[in-house]
N, C-alpha and C positions, 0 to 999 in steps of 0.2 A: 527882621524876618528870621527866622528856624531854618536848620536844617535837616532833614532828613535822610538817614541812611540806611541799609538793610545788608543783614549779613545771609549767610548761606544757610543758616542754621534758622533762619525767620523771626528773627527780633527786629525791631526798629530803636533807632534811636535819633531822638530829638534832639539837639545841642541849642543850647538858646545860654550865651554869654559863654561862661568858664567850666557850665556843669551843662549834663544831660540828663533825659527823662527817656526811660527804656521800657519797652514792653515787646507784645508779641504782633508779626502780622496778622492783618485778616485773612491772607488765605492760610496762616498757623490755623486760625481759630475755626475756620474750615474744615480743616482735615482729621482736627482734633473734635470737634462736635463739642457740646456744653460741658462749661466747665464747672466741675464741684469741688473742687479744689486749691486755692494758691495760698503757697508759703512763699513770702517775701524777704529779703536779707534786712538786717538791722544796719539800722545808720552805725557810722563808724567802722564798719568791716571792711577793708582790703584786697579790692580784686584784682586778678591780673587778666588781661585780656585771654577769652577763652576759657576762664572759670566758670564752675558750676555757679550760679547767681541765686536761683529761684527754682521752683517745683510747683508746676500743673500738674492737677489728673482732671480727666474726663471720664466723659462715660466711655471711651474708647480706649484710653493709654494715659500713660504718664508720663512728663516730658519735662525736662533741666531745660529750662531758663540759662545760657551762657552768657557773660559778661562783654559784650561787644567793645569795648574802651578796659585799659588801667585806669583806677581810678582808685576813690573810698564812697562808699554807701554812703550820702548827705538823709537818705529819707527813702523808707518804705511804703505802698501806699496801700495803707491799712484799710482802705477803704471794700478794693480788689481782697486782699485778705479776710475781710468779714464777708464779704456777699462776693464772691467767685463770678456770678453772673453779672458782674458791673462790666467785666471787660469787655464782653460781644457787643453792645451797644456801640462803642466810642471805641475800638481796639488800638488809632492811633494819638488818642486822645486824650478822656480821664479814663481809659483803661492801662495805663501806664504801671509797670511794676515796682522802680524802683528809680530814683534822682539818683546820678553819682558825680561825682567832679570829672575831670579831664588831666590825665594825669601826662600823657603826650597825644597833643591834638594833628600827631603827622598819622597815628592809628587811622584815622577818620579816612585817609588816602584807600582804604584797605576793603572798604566796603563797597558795596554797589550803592549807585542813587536808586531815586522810584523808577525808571524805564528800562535800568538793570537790571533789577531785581524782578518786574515785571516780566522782560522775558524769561529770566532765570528761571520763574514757576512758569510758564507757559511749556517751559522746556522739560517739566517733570510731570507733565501730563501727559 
């Protein structure tokens, strides 16, 4: 079984083994309305928790993708990169932006779970 976490900034991230699968929430995809836009990082790049990761625009705004984990970029999903609109369907799903390793899996303590995070946004309404 997976884990999921959410940060403040509205990313999810998956850990499933030693690596995680990162994207954005749906209430992100929400607020941000349709997306035509994503730049995904290249496997191999270096992040440090809190990093610029990735780059949405909508039709509304444009918004950095932060690196919720240390890690390295294992894989971009160029899929989200070619058709932008793959993410709103599945946002915690195959809408995923980018796989990275675990570079300290004590970060993970740092995030909110889903009922956290739920009220978090309930709290910015």
């Amino acid at each position: 079984m997976s884990t999921v976490k959410y940060t403040k900034e509205h990313e999810w991230v998956r850990v499933e083994g030693d690596s995680a699968y990162v994207g954005v929430s749906q209430y992100a995809l929400e607020q941000l309305g349709d997306l035509v836009f994503v730049e995904v990082p290249e496997a191999g790049r270096e992040l440090k928790q809190g990093d610029e990761a990735a780059v949405v625009e909508s039709v509304k705004a444009a918004s950095e993708i932060y690196a919720p984990l240390s890690g390295a970029v294992l894989e971009g999903n160029a899929a989200v990169a070619d058709d932008p609109t793959a993410v709103s369907p599945d946002a915690n799903g195959d809408g995923w932006f980018f796989k990275m390793s675990i570079a300290d899996a004590g970060e993970l303590d740092g995030l909110m779970d889903e009922d956290a995070y739920r009220a978090y946004t309930a709290g910015l309404e």
